[in-house]
N, C-alpha and C positions, 0 to 999 in steps of 0.2 A: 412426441416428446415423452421421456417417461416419467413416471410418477416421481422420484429425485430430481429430475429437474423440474418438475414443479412445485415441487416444495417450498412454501413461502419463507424468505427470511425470516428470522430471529433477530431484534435489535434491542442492545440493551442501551436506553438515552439515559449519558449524563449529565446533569443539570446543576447548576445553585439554585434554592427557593428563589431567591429572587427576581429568577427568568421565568416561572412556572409557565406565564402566561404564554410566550412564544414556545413552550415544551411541551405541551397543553397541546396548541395548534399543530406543532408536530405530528406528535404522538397520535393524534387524530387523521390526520392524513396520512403516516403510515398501513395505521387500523385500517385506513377506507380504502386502501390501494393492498390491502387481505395479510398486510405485516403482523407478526408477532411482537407487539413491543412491550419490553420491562423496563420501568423504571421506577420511584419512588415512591409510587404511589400505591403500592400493593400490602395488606396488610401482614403483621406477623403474627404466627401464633403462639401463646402461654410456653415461653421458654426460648424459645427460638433466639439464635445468636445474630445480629442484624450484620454485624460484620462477615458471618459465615454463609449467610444465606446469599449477601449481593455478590459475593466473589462465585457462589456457586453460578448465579443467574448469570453471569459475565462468562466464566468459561463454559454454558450451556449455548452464548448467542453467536448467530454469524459476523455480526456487527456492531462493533461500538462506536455513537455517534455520539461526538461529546462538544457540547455548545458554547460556547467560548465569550465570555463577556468580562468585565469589572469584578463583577461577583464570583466569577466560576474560578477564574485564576490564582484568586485569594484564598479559594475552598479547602477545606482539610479534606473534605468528604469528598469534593470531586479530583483532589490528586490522589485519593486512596484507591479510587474505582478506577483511575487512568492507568497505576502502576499496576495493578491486578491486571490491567489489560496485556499491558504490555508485556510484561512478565509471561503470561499462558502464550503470550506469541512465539517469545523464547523459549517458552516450554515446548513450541511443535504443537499447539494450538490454533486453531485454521481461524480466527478472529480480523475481521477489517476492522481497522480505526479509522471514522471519518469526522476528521474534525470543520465543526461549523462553527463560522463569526456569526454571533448574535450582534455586538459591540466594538468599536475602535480599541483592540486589546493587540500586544504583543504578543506574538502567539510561542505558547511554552517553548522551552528550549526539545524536549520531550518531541514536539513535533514539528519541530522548522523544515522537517525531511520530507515532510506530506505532505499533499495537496489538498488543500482544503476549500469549502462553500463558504461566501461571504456571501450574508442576508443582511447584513448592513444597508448595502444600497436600495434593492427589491428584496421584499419578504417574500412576494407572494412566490416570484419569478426561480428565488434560490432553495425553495420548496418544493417547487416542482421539478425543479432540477435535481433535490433529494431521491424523492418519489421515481424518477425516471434513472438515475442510476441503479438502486436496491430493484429494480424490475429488470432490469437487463443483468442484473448479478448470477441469476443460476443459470444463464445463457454460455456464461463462461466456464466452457469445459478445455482444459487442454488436451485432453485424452483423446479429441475429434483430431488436434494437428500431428503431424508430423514433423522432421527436422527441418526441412525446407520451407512449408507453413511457417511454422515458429519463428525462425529466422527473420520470414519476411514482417511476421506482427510486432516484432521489436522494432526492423529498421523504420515499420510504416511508423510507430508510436514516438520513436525517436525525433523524426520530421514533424509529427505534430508537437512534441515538444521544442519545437526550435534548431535541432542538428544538423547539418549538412553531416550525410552520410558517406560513406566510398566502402566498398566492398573490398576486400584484401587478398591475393591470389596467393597466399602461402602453401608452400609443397606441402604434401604429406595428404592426409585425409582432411575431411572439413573439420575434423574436432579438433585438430593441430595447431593450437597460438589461439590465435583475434581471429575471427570470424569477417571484421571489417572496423574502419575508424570513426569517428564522429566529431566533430569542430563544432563548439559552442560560442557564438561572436554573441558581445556585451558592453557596457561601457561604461568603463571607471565614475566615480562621483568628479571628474574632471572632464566626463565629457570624449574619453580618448576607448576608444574601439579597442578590446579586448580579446582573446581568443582563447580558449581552452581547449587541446586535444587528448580525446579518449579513445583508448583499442577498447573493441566492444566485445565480449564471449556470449554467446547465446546456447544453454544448454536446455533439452528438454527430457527431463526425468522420466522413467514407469513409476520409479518409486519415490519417494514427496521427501526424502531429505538430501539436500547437499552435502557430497563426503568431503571431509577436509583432506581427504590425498587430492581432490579436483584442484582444490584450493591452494594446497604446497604445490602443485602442479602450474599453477597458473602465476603465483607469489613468482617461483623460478624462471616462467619466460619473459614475464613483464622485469625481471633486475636484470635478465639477459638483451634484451631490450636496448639497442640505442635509443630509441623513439621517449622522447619526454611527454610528459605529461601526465595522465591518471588513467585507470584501466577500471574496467566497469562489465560484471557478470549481471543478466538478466537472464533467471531461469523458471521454471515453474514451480520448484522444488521448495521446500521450508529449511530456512538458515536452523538449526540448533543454538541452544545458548553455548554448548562446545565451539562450533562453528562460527558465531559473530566471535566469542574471545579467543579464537585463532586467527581471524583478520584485523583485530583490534591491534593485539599484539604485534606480527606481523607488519602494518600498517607502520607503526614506531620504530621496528628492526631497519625497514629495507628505505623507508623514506620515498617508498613510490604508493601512492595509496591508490589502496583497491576498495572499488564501491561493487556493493554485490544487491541487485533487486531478488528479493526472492518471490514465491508464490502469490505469498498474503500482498506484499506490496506493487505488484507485478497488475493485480486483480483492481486494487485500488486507482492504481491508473489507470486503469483499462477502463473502468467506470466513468472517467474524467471525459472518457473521449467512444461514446455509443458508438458514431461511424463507425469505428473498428471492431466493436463488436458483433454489429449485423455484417462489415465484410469479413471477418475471418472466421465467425461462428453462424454462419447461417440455417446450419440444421437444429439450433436453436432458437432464430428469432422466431417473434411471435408477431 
């Protein structure tokens, strides 16, 4: 392995004081498993802007884990560090957000999209489960797959998320349309079995941003499209803040909504579920 991929993460933990105690025992188990972690306990010095220093600490980390309670939701200070977050992600800033329940809290509207550790139930168990994601993280190189690899680590990741998959024999080359479909079964607050169907694009990048010609590209075959229901890109690449408010928009024009996984979020999952990253990255594990 080379010295890049051993490079220990960077995490920067956001907290309300009033969780210190379990950010404390984080940050400590981070430390012990050779993490870099910042958080609010670092002194400033004579002048120093407290506001200019944490946004710098944030766009310097691989990780922002921000811990989720009563207090934290209510926080000025921790929705100031989560928008900073968020924002340098838009900005084509290589940041994961992983957000953790400390508490029975609704989780922000900001991240309903993520998958996130609840320590509510086991502290110890959803800690170590921290600890063993952030250690499989610089294992994740896309650079090791190719187009056929990639493909298959979406559809495997897909099935672990709940999909029935089907692969799609459409002319042309493999980059032409959907790649294959995905069925999501569910079931109403009545009890009644549900289904959602999504055409899947699996793109994988040399270079780390997604062009919005992919995009008006993909916008045009999904309205072309008899097939109903949602279309869903999963790429290695980083959305641009150009690029989400071309699918935003878009999104409202065509009435067929496109979900697009990028790099950062792509990585995130992939954390969720280690099997897939000792099978598709093995020249990595450890």
């Amino acid at each position: 392995m080379t010295e890049e991929k051993k490079r220990k993460p960077q995490v920067f933990l956001s907290f309300a004081q009033e969780d210190k105690r379990i950010a404390q025992r984080i940050a400590e188990a981070l430390r012990s498993s050779g993490a870099r972690v910042l958080d609010d306990a670092w002194e400033l010095a004579s002048g120093d802007s407290l506001q200019s220093r944490v946004a710098k600490s944030i766009a310097a980390s691989d990780y922002l884990v921000v811990l989720l309670s009563t207090h934290s939701v209510q926080s000025r200070w921790v929705q100031y560090e989560l928008q900073g977050a968020l924002l340098s992600e838009m900005n084509d800033r290589a940041i994961t957000v992983i957000p953790v329940l400390v508490d029975h809290v609704t989780v922000p509207s900001s991240l309903r999209d993520r998958l996130y550790l609840d320590l509510t139930k086991d502290e110890e168990s959803g800690i170590t489960q921290l600890l063993r994601q952030l250690s499989a993280a610089p294992d994740i190189d896309f650079s090791l797959l190719n187009y056929s690899s990639f493909e298959s680590l979406v559809d495997a990741l897909l099935i672990e998320l709940g999909f029935e998959t089907t692969r799609l024999n459409l002319p042309g080359s493999k980059d032409f349309g959907f790649d294959f479909s995905a069925t999501f079964r569910d079931t109403d607050p009545f009890g009644n079995e549900q289904m959602t169907d999504w055409l899947v694009e699996c793109k994988l990048y040399k270079q780390e941003r997604v062009s919005v010609t992919l995009l008006q590209k993909l916008f045009a075959i999904l309205s072309a499209t008899s097939r109903q229901g949602h279309a869903l890109v999963v790429t290695n690449g980083r959305l641009t803040s150009v690029a989400r408010n071309f699918i935003a928009d878009s999104n409202k024009k065509t009435g067929r909504p496109l979900r697009v996984i990028d790099g950062n979020e792509l990585t995130a999952l992939l954390l969720k579920h280690p099997r897939l990253i000792e099978e598709f990255f093995p020249q990595g594990a450890r």
